[in-house]
LOKOLKE-211844 format. One record per residue (C-alpha): residue number from 1; residue in three letters; x, y, z. Coordinates in nm, 4 decimals, m for minus. Each point is the difference from the previous one (the first is absolute). Layout:
N
(rec NUM, Ala, (X, Y, Z))
...
end
This chain:
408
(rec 1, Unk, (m1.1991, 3.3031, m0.2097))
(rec 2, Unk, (m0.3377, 0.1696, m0.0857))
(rec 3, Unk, (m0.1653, m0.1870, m0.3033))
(rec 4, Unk, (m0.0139, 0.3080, m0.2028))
(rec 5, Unk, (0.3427, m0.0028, m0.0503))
(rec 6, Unk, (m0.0060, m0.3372, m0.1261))
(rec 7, Unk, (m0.2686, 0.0986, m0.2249))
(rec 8, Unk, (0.2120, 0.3013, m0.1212))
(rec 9, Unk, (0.2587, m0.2636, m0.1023))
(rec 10, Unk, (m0.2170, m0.2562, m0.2206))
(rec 11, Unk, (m0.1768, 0.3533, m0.1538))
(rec 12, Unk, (0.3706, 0.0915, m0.1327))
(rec 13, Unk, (0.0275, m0.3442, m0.1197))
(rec 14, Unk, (m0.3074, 0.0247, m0.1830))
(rec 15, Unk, (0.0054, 0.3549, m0.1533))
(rec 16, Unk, (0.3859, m0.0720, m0.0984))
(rec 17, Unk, (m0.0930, m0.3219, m0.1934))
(rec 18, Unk, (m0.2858, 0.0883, m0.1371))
(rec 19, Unk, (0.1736, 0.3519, m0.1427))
(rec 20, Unk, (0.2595, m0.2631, m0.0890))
(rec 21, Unk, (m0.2002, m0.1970, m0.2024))
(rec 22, Unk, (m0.1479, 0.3177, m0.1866))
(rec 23, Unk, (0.3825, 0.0905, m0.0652))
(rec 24, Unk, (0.0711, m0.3601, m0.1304))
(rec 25, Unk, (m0.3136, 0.0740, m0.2017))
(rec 26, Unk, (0.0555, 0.3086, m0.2405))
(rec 27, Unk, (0.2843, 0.1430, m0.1072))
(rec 28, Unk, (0.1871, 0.2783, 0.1937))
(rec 29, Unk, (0.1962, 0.2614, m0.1340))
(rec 30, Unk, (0.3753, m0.0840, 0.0564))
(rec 31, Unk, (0.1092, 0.2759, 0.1845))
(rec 32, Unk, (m0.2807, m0.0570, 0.2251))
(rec 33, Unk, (0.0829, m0.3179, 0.0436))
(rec 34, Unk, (0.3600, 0.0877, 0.0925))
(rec 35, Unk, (m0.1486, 0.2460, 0.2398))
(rec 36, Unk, (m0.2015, m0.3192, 0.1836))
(rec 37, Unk, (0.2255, m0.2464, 0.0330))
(rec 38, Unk, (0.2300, 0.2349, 0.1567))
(rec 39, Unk, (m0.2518, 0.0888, 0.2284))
(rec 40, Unk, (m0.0883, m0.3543, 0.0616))
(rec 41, Unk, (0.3465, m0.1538, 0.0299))
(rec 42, Unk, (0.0575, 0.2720, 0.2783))
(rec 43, Unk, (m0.3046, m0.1448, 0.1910))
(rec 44, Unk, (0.1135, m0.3652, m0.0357))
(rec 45, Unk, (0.3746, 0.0915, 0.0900))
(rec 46, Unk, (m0.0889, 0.2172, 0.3235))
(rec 47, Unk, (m0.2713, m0.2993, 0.1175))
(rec 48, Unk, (0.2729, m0.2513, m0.0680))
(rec 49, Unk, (0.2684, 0.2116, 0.1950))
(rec 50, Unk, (m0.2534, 0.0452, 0.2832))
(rec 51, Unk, (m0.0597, m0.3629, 0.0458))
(rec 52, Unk, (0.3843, m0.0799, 0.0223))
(rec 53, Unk, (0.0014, 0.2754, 0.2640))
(rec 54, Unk, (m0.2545, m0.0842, 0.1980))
(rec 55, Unk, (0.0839, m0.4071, m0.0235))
(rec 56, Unk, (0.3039, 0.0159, 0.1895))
(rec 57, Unk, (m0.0777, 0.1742, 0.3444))
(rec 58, Unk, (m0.3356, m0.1642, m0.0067))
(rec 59, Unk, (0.1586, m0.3197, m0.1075))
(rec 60, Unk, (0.2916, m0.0015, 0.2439))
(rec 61, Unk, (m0.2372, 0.1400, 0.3181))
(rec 62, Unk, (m0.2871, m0.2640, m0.1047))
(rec 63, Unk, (0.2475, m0.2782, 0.0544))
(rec 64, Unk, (0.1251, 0.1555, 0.3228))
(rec 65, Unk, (m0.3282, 0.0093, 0.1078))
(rec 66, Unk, (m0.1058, m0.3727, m0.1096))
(rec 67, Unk, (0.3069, m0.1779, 0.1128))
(rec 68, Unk, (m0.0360, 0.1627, 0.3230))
(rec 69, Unk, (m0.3225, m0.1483, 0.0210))
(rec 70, Unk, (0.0398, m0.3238, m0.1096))
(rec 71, Unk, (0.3410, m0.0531, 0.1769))
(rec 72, Unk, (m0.2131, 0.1057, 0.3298))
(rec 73, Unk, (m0.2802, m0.2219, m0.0529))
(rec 74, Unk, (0.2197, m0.2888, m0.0601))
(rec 75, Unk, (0.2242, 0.0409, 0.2933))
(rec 76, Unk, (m0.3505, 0.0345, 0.2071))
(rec 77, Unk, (m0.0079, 0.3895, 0.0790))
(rec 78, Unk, (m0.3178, 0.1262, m0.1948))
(rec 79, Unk, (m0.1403, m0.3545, m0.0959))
(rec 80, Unk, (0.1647, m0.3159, m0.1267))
(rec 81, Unk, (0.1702, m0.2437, m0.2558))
(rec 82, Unk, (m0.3277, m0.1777, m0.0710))
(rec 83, Unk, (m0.1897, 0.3527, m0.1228))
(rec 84, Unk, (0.3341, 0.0764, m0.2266))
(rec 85, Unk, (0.0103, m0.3638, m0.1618))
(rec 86, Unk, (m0.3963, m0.0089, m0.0514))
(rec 87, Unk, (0.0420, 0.3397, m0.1440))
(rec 88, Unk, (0.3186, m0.1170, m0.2344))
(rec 89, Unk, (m0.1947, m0.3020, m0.1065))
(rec 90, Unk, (m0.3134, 0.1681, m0.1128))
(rec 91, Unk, (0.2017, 0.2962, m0.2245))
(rec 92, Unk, (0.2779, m0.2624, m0.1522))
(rec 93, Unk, (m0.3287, m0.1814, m0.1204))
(rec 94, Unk, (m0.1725, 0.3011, m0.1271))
(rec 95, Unk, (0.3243, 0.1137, m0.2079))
(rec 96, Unk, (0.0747, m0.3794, m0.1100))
(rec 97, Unk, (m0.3855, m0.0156, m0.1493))
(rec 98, Unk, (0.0125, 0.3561, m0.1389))
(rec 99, Unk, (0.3866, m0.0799, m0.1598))
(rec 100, Unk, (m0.1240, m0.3065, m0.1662))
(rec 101, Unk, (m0.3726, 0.0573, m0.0727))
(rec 102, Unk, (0.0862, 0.3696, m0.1265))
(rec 103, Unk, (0.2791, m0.0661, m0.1829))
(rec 104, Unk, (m0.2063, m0.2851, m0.2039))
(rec 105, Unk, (m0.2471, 0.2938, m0.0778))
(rec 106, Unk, (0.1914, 0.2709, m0.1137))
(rec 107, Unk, (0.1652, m0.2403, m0.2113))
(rec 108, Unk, (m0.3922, m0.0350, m0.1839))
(rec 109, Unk, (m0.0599, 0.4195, 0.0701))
(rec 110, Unk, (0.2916, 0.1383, m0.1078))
(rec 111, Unk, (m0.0546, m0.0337, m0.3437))
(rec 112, Unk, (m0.2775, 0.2017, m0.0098))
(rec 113, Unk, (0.2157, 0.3145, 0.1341))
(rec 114, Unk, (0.1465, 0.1778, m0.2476))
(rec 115, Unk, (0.2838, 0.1814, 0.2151))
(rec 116, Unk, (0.2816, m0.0236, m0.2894))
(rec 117, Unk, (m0.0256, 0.3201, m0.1313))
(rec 118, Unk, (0.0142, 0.1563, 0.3692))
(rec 119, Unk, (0.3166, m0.2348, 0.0721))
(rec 120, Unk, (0.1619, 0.1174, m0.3451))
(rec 121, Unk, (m0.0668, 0.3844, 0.0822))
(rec 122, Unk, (0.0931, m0.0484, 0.3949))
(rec 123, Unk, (0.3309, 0.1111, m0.0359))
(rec 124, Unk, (m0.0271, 0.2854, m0.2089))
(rec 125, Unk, (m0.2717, 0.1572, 0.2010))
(rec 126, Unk, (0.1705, m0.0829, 0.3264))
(rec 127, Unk, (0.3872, 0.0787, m0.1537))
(rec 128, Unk, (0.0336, 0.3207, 0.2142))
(rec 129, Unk, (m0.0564, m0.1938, 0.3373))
(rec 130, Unk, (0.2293, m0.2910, m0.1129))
(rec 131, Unk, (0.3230, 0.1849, 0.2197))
(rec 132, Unk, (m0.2546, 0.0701, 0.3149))
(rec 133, Unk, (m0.1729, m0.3020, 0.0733))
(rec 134, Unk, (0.3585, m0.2114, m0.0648))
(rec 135, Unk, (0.1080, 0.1655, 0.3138))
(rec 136, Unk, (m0.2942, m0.2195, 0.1532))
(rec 137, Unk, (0.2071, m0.2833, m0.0697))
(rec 138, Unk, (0.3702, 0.0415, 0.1261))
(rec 139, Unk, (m0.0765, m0.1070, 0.3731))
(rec 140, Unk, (m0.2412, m0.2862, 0.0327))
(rec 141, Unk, (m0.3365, m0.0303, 0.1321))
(rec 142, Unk, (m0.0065, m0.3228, 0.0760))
(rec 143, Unk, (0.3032, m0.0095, 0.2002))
(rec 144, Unk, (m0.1358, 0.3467, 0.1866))
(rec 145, Unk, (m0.3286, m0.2297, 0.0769))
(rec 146, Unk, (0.2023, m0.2830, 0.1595))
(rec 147, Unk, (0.2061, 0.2341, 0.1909))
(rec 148, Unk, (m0.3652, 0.1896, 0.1321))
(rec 149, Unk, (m0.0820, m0.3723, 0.0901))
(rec 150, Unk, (0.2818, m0.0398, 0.1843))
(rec 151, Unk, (0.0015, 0.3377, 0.1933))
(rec 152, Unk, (m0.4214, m0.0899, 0.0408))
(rec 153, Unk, (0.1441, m0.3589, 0.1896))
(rec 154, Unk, (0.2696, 0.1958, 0.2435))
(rec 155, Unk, (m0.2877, 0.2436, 0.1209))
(rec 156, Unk, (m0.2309, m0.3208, 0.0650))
(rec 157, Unk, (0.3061, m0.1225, 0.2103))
(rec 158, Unk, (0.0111, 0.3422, 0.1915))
(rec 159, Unk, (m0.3972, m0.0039, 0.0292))
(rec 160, Unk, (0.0605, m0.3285, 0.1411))
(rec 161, Unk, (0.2379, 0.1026, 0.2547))
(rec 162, Unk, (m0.1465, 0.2626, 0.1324))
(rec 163, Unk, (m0.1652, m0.0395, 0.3853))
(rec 164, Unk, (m0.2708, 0.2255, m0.0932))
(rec 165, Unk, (m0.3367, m0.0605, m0.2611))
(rec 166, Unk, (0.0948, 0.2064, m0.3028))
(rec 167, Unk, (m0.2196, 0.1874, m0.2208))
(rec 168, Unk, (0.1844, m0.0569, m0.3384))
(rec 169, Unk, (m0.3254, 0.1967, m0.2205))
(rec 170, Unk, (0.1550, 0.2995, 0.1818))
(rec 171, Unk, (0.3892, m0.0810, m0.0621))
(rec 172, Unk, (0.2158, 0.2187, m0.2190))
(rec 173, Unk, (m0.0293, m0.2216, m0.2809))
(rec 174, Unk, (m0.3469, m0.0091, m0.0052))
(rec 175, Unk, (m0.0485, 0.3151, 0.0223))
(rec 176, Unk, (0.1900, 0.0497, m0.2678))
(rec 177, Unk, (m0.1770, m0.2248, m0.2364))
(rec 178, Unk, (m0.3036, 0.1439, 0.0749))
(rec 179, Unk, (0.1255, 0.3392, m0.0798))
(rec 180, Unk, (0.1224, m0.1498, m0.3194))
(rec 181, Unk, (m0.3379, m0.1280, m0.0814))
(rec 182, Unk, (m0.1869, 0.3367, 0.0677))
(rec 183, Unk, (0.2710, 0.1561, m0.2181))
(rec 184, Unk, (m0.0991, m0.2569, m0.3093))
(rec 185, Unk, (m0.3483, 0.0963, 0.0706))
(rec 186, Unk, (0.0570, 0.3649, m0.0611))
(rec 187, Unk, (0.1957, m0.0666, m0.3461))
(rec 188, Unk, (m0.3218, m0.2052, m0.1067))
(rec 189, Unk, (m0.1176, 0.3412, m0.0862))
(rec 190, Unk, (0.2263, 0.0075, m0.3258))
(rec 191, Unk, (m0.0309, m0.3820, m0.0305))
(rec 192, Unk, (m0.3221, 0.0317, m0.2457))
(rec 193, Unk, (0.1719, 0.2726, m0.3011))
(rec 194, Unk, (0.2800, m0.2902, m0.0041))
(rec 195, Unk, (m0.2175, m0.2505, m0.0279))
(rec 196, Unk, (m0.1976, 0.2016, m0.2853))
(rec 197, Unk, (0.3341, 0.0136, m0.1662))
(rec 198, Unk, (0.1055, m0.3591, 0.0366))
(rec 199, Unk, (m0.4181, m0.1114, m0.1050))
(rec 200, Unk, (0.0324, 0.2821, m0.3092))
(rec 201, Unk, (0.3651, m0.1085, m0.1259))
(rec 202, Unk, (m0.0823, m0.3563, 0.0175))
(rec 203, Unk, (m0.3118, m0.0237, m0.1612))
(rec 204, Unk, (0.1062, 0.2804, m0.2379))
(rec 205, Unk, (0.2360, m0.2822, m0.1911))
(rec 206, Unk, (m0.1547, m0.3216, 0.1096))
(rec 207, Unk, (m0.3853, 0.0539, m0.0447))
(rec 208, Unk, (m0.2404, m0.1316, 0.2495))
(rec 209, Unk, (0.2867, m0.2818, 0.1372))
(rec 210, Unk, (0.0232, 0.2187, 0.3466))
(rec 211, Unk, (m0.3163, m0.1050, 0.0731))
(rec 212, Unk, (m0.0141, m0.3486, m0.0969))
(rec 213, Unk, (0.3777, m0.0500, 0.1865))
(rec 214, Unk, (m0.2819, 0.2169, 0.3258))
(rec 215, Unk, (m0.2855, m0.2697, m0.0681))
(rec 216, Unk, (0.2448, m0.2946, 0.0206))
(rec 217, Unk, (0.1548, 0.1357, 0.2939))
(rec 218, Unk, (m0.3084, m0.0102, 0.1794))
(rec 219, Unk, (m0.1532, m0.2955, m0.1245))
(rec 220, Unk, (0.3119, m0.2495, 0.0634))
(rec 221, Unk, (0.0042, 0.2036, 0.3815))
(rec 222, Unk, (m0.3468, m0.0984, 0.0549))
(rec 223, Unk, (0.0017, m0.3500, m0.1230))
(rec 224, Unk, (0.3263, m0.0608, 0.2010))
(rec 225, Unk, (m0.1431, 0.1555, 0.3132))
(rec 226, Unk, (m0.3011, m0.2286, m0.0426))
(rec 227, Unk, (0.2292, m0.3091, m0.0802))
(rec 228, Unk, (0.2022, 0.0561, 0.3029))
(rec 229, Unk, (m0.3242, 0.0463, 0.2388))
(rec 230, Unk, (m0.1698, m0.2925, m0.1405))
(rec 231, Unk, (0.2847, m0.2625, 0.0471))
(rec 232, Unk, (0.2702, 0.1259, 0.2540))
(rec 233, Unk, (m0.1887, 0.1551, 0.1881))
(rec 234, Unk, (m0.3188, m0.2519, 0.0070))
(rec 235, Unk, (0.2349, m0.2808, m0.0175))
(rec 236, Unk, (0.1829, 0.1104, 0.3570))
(rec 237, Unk, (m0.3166, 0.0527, 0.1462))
(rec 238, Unk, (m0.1661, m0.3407, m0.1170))
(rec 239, Unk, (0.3388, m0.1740, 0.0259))
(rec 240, Unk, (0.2090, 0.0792, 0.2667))
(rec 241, Unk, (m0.2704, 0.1441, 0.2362))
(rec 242, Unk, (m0.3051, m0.1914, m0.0435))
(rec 243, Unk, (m0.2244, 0.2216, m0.0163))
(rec 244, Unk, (m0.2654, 0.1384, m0.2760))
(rec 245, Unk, (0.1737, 0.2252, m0.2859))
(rec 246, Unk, (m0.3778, 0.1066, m0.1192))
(rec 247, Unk, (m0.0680, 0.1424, 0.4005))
(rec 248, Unk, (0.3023, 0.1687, m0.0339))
(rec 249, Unk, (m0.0748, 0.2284, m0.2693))
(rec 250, Unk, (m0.3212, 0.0590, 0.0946))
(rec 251, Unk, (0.0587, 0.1046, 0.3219))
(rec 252, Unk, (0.2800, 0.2330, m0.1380))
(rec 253, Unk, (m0.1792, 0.1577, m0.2684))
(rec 254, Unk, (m0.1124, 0.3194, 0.1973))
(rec 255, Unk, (0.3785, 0.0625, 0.0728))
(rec 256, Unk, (0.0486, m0.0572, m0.3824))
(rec 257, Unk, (m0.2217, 0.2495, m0.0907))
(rec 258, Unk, (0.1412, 0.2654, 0.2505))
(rec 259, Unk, (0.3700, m0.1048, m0.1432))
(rec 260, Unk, (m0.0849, 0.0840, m0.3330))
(rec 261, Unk, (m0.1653, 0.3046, 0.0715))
(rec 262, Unk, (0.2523, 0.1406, 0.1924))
(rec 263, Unk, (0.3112, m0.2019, m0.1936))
(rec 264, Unk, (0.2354, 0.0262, 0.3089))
(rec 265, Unk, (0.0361, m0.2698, 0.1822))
(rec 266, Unk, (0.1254, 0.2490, 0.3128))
(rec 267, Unk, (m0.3204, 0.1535, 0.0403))
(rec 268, Unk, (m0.1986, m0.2856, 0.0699))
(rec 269, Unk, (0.2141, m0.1854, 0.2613))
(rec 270, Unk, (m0.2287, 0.0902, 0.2658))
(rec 271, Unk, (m0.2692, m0.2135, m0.1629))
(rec 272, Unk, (0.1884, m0.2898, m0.0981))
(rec 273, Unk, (0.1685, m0.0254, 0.3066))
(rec 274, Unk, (m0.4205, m0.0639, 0.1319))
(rec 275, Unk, (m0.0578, m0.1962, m0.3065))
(rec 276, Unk, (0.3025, m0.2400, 0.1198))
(rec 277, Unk, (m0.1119, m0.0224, 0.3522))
(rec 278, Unk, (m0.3703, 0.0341, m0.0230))
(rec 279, Unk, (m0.1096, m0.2102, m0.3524))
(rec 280, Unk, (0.3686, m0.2264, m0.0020))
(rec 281, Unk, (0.0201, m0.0677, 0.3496))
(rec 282, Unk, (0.4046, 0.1188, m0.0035))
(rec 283, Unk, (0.0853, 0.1076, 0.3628))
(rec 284, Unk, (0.0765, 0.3560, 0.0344))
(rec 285, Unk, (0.3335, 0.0164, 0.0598))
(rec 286, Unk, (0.0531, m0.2386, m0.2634))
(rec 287, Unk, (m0.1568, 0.2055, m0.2662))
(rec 288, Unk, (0.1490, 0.3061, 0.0945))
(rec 289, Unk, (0.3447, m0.0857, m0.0250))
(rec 290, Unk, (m0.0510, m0.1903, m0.3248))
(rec 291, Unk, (m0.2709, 0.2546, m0.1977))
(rec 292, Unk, (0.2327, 0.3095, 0.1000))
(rec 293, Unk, (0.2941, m0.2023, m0.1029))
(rec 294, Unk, (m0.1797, m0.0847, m0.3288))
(rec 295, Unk, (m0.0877, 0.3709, m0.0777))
(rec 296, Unk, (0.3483, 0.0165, m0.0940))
(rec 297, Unk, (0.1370, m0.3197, m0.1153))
(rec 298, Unk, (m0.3208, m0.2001, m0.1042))
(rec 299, Unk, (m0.0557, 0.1466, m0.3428))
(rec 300, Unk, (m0.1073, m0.2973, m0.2433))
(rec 301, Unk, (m0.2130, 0.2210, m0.1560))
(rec 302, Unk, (0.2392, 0.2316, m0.0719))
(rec 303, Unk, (0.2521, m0.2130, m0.1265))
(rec 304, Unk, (m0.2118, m0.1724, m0.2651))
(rec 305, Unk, (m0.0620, 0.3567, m0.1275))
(rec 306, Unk, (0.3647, 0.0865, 0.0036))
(rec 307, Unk, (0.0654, m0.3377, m0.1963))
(rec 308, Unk, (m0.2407, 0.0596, m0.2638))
(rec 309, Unk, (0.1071, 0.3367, m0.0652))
(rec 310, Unk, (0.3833, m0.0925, m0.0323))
(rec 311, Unk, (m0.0980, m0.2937, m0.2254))
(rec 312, Unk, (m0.1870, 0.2120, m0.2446))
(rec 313, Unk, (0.2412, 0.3098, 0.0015))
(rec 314, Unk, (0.2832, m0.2356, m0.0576))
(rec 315, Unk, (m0.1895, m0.1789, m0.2948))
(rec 316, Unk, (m0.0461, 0.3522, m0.1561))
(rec 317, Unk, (0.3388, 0.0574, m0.0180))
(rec 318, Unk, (0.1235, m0.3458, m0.1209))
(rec 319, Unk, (0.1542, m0.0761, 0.3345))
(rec 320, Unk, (0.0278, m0.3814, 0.0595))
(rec 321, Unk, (0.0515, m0.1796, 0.3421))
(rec 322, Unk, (0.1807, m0.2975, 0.0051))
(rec 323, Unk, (m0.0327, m0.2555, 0.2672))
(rec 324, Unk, (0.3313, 0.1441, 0.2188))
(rec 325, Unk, (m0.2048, 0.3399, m0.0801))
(rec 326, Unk, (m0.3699, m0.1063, 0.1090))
(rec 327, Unk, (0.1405, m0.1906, 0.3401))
(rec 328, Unk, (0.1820, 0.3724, 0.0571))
(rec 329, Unk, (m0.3111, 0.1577, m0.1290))
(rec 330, Unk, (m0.2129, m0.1734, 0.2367))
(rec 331, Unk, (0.2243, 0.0531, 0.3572))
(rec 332, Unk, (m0.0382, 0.3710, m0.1028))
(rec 333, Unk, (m0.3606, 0.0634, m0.0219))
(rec 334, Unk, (m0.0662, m0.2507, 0.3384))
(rec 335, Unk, (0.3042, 0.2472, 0.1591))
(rec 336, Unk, (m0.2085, 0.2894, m0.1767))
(rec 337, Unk, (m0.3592, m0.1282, 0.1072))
(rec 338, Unk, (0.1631, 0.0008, 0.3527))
(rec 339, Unk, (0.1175, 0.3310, 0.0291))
(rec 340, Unk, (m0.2618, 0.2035, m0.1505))
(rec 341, Unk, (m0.1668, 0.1454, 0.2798))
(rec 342, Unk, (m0.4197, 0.0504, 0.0142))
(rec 343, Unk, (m0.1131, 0.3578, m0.2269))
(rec 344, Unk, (m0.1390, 0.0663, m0.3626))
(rec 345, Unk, (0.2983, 0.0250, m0.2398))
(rec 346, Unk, (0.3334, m0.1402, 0.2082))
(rec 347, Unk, (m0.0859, m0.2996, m0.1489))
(rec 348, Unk, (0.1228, 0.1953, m0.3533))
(rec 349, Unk, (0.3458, 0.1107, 0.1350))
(rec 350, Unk, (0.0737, m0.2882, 0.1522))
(rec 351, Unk, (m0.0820, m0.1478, m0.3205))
(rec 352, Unk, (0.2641, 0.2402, m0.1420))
(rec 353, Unk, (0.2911, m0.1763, 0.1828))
(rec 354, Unk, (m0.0590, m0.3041, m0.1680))
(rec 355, Unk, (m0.0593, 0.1084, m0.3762))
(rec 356, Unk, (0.3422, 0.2034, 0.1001))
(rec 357, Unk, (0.1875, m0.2862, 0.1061))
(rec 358, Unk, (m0.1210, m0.2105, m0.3364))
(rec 359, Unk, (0.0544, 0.2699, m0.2038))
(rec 360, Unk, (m0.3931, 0.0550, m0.1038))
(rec 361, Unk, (m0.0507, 0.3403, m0.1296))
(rec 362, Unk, (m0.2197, 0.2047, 0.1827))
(rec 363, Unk, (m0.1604, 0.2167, m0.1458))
(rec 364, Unk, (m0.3368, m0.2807, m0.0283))
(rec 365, Unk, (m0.0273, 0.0801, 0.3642))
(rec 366, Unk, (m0.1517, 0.3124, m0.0477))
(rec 367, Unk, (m0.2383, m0.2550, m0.1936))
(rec 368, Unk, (m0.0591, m0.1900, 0.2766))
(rec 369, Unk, (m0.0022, 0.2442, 0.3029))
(rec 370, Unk, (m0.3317, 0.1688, m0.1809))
(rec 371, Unk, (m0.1850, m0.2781, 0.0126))
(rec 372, Unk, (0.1154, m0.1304, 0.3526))
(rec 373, Unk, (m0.2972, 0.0633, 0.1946))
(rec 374, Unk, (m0.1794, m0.1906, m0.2442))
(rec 375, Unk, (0.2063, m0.3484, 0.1060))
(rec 376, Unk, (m0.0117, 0.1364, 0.4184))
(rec 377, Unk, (m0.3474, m0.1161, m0.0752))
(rec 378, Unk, (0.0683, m0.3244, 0.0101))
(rec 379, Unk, (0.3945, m0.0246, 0.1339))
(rec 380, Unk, (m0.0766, 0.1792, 0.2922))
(rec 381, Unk, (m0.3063, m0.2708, 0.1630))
(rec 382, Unk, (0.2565, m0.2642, m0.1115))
(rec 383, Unk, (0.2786, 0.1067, 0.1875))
(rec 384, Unk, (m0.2200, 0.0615, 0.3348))
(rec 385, Unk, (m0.1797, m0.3478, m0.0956))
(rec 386, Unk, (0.3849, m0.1323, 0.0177))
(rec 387, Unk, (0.0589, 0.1432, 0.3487))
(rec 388, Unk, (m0.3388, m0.1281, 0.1374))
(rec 389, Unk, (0.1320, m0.4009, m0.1337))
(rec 390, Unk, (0.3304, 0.0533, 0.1139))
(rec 391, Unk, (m0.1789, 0.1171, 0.3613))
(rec 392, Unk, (m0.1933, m0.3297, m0.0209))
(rec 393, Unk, (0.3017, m0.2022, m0.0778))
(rec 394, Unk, (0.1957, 0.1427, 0.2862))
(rec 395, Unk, (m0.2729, m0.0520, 0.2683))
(rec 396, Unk, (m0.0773, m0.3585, m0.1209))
(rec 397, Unk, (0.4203, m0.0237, 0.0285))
(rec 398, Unk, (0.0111, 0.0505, 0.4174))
(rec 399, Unk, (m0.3940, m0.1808, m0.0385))
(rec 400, Unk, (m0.1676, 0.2809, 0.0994))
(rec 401, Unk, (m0.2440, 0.0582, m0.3613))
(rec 402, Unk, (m0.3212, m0.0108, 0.1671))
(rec 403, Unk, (m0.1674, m0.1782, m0.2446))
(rec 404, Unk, (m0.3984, m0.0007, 0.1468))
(rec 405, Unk, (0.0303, 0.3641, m0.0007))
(rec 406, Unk, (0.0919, m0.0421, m0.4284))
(rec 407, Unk, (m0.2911, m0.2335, m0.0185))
(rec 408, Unk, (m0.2210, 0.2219, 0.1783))
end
């Protein structure tokens, strides 16, 4: 997705709250008033009906497309168990951190947001959509995702047992997906007047807490991120390979860069795949099956975001999670990390699934989508820096990490 439609999002953010604020400011004539919030709670209903649209065919086709994947790699047709479990390990550990670490924070921010009067006013200003978006919630999602899974493990099966190599990234499904994708693209175009809405309406009754609930958002992602690469990552390098976290970094830092200026982790495969071989001394065939595998399933990066931004929506709304409800809480967002494929923004509807499943309004989405590019900055080097350790991890495995080419 080209950057200026990112930009086009965060602008509607900002001109909504900050026309929001002026509203929450001065007085405006009643009927006016009326006028607006009509206006407005049209916006945030047609965003909110778009999202539970769009959720379930992406939803059910990314975990068709995941499973299929992983099931393959595990039974040793596009890669193996060993690149599956390394990736598994690394994203249970970045949602574990981010579920206990976050949650202690927004415990300490939260007080500082002043959503009540939003929360109070939610269901008058959404009370026309009330009948529509129920019907999201007669068939379930999650059972819809666990049958995709299941239909994503029978084609593996077939891939498996066919006599001939098979292309699957030209397959019906995928093709489909893909199609799907472009087709979210194009409704980006209307994406930025909702979000104006949402930015406006909020910030209309609650003041300038939009943008503290943005600036914690970010912050607590960033932190995490860095948490997660200074210890897990570091700590399985020094630890279990042996070899010098600091060299690591260093010699990754011009893929970093290029990762955050691009933010999708598909577009600079060709380079890490020579980063792996040429700086990391991965074999080649090793790094290929476990980077391409990663582009899809490897997202630690990605699921710390998506943890943070559940934790803090929920906390708006007064939603609690017990422990029964964080254990079920975190097996969704490392199934959710998993299946949300490499691009700028599926991260957000994938996202969707889960604050559907938990019951998490989402109309804070909108919130969260226009500042997205912001976070790629930093989620999208962390989930290729995942795939490169999980590449090192695998090759050191079958003892075949070269490690005088890593010194080097």
């Amino acid at each position: 997705m080209k950057k200026n439609t990112l930009s086009r999002f965060f602008l509607g953010l900002i001109i909504g709250g900050i026309t929001g604020i002026v509203a929450y400011s001065i007085h405006i004539p009643e009927g006016i008033d009326e006028i607006l919030r009509s206006i407005t709670g049209i916006g945030i209903l047609s965003f909110t009906v778009l999202i539970e649209l769009l959720i379930w065919p992406l939803g059910c086709l990314a975990f068709i497309d995941a499973f299929r994947i992983m099931w393959g790699m595990i039974r040793g047709h596009y890669g193996g168990s060993d690149s599956v479990r390394a990736y598994i390990s690394t994203t249970m550990m970045a949602v574990i951190l981010s579920l206990l670490v976050g949650d202690f924070i927004i415990t300490k921010l939260i007080s500082v947001m002043e959503f009540d009067a939003w929360v109070l006013a939610r269901g008058e200003v959404l009370d026309i959509g009330t009948s529509i978006t129920s019907y999201f919630y007669i068939i379930r999602l999650d059972v819809l995702c666990l049958v995709s899974a299941i239909i994503g493990i029978v084609l593996a099966e077939r891939d498996k047992g066919l006599s001939y190599e098979r292309n699957i990234e030209n397959d019906l499904f995928k093709k489909t997906y893909d199609w799907l994708i472009r087709l979210v693209y194009k409704l980006y175009k209307v994406l930025p007047i909702m979000i104006f809405m949402v930015s406006f309406e909020l910030t209309s009754r609650t003041g300038a807490s939009m943008f503290k609930f943005v600036l914690s958002y970010v912050f607590m992602v960033f932190f995490l991120i860095l948490v997660h690469v200074t210890f897990v990552y570091s700590g399985i390098i020094k630890l279990k390979l042996g070899l010098s976290p600091l060299l690591f970094f260093k010699k990754s830092l011009p893929l970093m860069k290029l990762a955050g200026f691009t933010i999708n982790s598909r577009e600079t495969e060709p380079v890490t795949l020579r980063t792996a071989t040429i700086k990391f001394g991965v074999p080649e065939g090793i790094a290929k099956e476990v980077i391409l595998g990663g582009t899809t399933l490897n997202m630690d990066g990605t699921a710390i975001m998506q943890t943070i931004a559940i934790l803090l929506t929920a906390s708006v709304y007064g939603i609690q999670f017990d422990t029964f409800g964080l254990l079920g809480l975190m097996f969704m967002l490392v199934t959710i990390a998993i299946v949300t494929t490499a691009g700028t923004l599926t991260g957000m509807f994938t996202l969707g699934i889960v604050f559907h499943i938990f019951g998490v309004p989402l109309e804070l989405l909108a919130v969260i989508i226009s500042i997205s590019h912001v976070v790629s900055v930093a989620v999208t080097p962390v989930n290729i820096l995942g795939d490169l350790v999980a590449a090192m991890v695998v090759a050191d495995e079958f003892g075949k990490l070269n490690r005088e080419t890593y010194n080097n």
